[in-house]
N, C-alpha and C positions, 0 to 999 in steps of 0.2 A: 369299193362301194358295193353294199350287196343290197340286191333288190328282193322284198318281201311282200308277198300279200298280206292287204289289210282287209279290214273288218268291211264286206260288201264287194270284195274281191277287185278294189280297188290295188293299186302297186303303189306300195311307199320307201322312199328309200331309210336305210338305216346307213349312221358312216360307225365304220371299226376304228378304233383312235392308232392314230400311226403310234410306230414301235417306237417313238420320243417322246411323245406324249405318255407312253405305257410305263417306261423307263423314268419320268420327271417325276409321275404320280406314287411311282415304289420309291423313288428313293426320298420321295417327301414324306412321307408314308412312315420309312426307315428312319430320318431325321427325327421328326417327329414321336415315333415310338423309343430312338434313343434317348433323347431331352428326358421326353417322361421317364426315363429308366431310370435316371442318372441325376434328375431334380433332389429328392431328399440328400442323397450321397454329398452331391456338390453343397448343398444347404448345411449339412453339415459340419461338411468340412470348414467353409465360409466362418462359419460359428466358433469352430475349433480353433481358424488359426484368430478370428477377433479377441477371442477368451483370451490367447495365447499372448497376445499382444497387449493388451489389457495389463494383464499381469506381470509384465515386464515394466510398463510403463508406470502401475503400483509399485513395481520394487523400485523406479531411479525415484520418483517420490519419495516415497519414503526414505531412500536416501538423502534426497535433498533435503526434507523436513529435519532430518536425523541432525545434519551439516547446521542448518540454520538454528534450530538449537541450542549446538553446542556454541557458536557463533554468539547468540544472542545473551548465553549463559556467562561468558566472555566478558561480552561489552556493560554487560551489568553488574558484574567485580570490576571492572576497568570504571566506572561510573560510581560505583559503590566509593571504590580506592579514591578516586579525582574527589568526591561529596566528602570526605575524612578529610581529606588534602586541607580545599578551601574552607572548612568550617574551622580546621586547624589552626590556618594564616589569618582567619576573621578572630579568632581570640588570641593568637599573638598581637594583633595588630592593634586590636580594644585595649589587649592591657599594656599596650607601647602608650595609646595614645592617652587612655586613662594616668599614666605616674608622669607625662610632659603637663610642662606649665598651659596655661587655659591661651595663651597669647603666644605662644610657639607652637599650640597644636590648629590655634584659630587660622596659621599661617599655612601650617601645612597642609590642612583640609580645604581653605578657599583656593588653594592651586589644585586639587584633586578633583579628579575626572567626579560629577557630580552623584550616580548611582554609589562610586565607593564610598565617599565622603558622607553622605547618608546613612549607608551602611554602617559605619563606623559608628557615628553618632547617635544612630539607633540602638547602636548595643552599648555603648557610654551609659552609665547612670543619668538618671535626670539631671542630677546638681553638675554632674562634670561637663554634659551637655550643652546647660545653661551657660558654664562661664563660659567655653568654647565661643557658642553664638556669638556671646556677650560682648568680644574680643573681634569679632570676624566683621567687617565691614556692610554694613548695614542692610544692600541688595543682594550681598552673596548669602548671607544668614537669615534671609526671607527667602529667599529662592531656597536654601534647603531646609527650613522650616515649612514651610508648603508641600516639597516632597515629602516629607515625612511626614506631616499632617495629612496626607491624599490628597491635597487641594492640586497636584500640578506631575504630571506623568515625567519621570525619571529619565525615559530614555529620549522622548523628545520637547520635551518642555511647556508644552503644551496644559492647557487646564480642561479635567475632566467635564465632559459636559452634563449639566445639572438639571437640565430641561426649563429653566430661567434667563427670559431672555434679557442683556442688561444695553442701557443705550449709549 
């Protein structure tokens, strides 16, 4: 502790910071002055490896998009091929049922699952249609008269709603 004269010759003391105190304050001091040195560098660098990574993570994208493309360019010749397929077997199957008599094809459409059976009849001529029904037992040949008129949903049988209520 050193003692000084003050202003009116009064003694004041002054304290000298001990040699840890001297030492905490330089090397805060030093910390300090290093961060700052070495702020942009690190910032930089930071930057460099994000870009770095970035860009990697662009390339397996792109990969992947690349993959799912070809993929999807696939399944749409595969869908292409299956649409040929079934429109193929839907006009064998019209002109099977079109040269069968009206009461042997009335027979084998009321056993048929009800969308194909529709199917079919929809692509029959009107007159071949006609005997068909004609020939088909009275509730099966309405019920697929309705589907094909709209009056009655194919996959559950169900009747469209009209917004008419009936009692």
């Amino acid at each position: 502790m050193v003692l000084t004269l003050g202003i009116g010759g009064t003694a004041a003391q002054t304290r000298t910071p001990s040699p840890a105190t001297a030492i905490a304050t330089a090397s805060t001091s030093d910390a300090a002055s290093f961060c700052a040195a070495i702020r942009d560098p690190a910032a930089e660098a930071r930057f460099a490896w994000q870009a770095n990574t970035l860009k990697g993570l662009e390339a397996r994208l792109a990969d992947t998009l690349k993959k799912l493309e070809e993929r999807k360019a696939e399944l749409q010749l595969l869908t292409d091929q299956r649409a040929a397929e079934v429109k193929q077997a839907e006009a064998r199957m019209t002109e099977i049922f079109s040269r069968m008599r009206p009461d042997a094809a009335a027979l084998q459409l009321a056993t048929m699952d009800q969308g194909v059976a529709v199917a079919v009849l929809g692509k029959l001529t009107p007159r071949a249609a006609s005997a068909v029904l004609n020939e088909m037992e009275a509730s099966r040949a309405a019920q697929l008269a309705e589907v094909m008129g709209g009056r009655r949903n194919p996959l559950n049988g169900s009747t469209p709603s009209t917004g008419v209520q009936t009692r």
